[in-house]
N, C-alpha and C positions, 0 to 999 in steps of 0.2 A: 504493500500500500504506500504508493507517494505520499510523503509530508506534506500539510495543508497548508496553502500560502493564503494570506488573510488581506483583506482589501475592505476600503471602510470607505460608506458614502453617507458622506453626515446630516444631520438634521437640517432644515433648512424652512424659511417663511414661507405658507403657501396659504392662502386665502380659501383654498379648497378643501384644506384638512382643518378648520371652522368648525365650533361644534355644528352649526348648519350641513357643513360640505361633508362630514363625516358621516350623519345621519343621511344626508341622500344617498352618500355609498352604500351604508350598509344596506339599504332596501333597491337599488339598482343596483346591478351586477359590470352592465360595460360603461368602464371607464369614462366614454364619452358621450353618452348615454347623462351619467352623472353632471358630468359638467356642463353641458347645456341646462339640465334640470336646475342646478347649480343659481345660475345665472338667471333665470327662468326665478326662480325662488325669490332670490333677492332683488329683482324687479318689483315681483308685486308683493312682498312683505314694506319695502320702498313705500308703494304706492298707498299700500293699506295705512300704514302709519300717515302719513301724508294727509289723508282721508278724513282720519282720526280728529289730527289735529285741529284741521278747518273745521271739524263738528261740535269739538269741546270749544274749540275759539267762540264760535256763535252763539253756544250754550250759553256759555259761560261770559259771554262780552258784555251785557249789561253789568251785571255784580262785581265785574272786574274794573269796569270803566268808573265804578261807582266809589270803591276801594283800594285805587291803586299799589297800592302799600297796604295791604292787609292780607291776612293770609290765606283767602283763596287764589289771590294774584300769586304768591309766595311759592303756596303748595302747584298750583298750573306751572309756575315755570321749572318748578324743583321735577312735576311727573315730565316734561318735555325733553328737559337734561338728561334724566334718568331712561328715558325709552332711546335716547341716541346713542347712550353710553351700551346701553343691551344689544342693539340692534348691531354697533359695529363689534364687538366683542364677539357677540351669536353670528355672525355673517362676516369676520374678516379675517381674526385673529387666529394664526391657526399653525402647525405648524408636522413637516414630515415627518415619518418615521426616521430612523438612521437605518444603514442597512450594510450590511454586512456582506461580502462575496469571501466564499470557501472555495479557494480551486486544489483539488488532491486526484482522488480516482474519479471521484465527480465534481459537479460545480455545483455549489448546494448558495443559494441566493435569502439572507432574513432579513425580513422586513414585519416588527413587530411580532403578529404575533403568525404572520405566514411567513412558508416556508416554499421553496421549489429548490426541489433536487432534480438535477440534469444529465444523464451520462455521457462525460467527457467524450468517448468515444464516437456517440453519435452524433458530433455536432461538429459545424465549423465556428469560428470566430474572426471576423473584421471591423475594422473602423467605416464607419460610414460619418458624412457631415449632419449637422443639425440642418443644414433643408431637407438632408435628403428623407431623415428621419419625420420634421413636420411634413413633408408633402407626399411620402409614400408610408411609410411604417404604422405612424401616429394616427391614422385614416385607417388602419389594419383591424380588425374586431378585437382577431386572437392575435394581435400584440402585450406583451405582457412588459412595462416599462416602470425601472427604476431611476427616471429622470428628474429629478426634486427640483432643480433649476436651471435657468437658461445660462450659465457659467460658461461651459465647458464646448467649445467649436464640434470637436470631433467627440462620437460616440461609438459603445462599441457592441457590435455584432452580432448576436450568438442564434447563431442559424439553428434552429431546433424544428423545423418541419416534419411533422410524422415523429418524433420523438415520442416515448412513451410519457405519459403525464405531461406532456405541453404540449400544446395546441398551435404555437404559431411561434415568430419571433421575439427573441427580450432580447430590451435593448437597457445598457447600464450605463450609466454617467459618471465616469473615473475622472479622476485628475491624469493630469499629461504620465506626469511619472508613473502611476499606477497602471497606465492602460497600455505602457510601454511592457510594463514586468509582467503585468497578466497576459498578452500575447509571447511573447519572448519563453513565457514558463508554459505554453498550453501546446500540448502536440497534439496533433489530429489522427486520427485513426487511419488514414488512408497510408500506409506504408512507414508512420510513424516520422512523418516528413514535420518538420517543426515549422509554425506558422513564422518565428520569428525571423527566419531565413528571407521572408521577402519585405522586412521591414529594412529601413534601410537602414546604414551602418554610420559609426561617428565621421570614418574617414569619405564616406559617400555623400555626408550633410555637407561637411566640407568641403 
C-alpha cells in the first residue's frame, strides 16, 4: 500500500453555505439546481421583507408621526434593524467546508461530513483552466466539485467516467504547489506511465 500524500483545501466565504444556502442543499440534491433556488430564495425573502415594511410603515404612521420619540417609533426602528441584521446573517454569511484530498492506493476526497473514494487506477488526472471548467464541466449534472473559490487559474482533473461510485467528473481547487505534487505523485494505470512526465520540467520553464 502506497503512503498517503495529504492535500488540504481550506475553508473559504461563500454566500451559498448560509444557513439559507445550506438548507436548500440539503433538500435539493444538484448543485445547480440549489443555487439558482439559492438566488430565487433571497429574491423574494428580499421582496417579502420589503413588503412588510411598507405595511407596518402605514400601520403604524399615524402613532408614529404623533410620537416621534416615543417608543413605538423606538421599538419600529429597533424591529427594522433587527430583520436586516437576520436577513443578511440567514442569507449571506456562510462559509465552506475545508477539504481534504488523500492520494495512496486510492484518492479518497473529505469534505465535512462526505466522503468519495476513487480508484486510482481507474482514472486519469489533468489541469484544465477555470473557463474551461465554468463553461463545460460546471454545466455537467454528474460533476462533483471541490471549488470553494475563484483563487486559483488552473484546476484539476480527475477523469472518473464509468468509475465505480462516481458518476461523472471532480474537479478540485489546489494551490499551484499542491496540484504540481499531486500530479507529479499520481500514476495512471495504463502501463504505469507517470502523469508527471508530460508536465513540464524546471529546465523547460526556463
Amino acid at each position: 500500500m502506497k503512503p498517503a500524500l495529504s492535500f488540504h483545501i481550506p475553508r473559504r466565504f461563500s454566500t451559498t453555505r448560509s444557513i439559507l444556502g445550506r438548507s436548500i442543499r440539503r433538500r435539493i440534491g444538484d448543485p445547480r439546481q440549489a443555487a439558482s433556488t439559492f438566488i430565487v430564495a433571497l429574491v423574494v425573502l428580499a421582496c417579502f421583507g420589503a413588503m412588510l415594511r411598507i405595511l407596518a410603515r402605514v400601520v403604524l404612521r399615524d402613532a408614529i408621526h404623533a410620537d416621534p420619540t416615543g417608543n413605538l417609533a423606538a421599538l419600529f426602528v429597533a424591529a427594522q434593524t433587527a430583520a436586516v441584521l437576520v436577513f443578511l446573517v440567514v442569507g449571506f454569511v456562510g462559509f465552506t467546508d475545508p477539504v481534504v484530498v488523500e492520494l495512496s492506493d486510492n484518492i479518497r476526497i473529505t469534505r465535512g461530513t462526505e466522503t468519495l473514494t476513487i480508484d486510482r487506477s481507474a482514472v486519469g488526472v489533468r489541469e484544465i483552466s477555470r473557463d474551461l471548467y465554468h463553461a463545460h464541466y460546471q454545466r455537467y449534472s454528474a460533476t462533483r466539485s471541490f471549488v470553494p473559490s475563484n483563487r486559483e487559474p488552473q484546476l484539476l482533473l480527475i477523469e472518473a467516467y464509468g468509475v465505480r461510485g462516481v458518476e461523472g467528473p471532480v474537479i478540485l481547487e489546489l494551490d499551484s504547489p499542491s496540484r504540481t505534487e499531486f500530479l507529479r505523485a499520481f500514476v495512471r494505470s495504463d502501463g504505469g506511465r507517470d502523469v508527471a512526465a508530460s508536465l513540464p520540467t524546471n529546465a523547460d520553464a526556463a
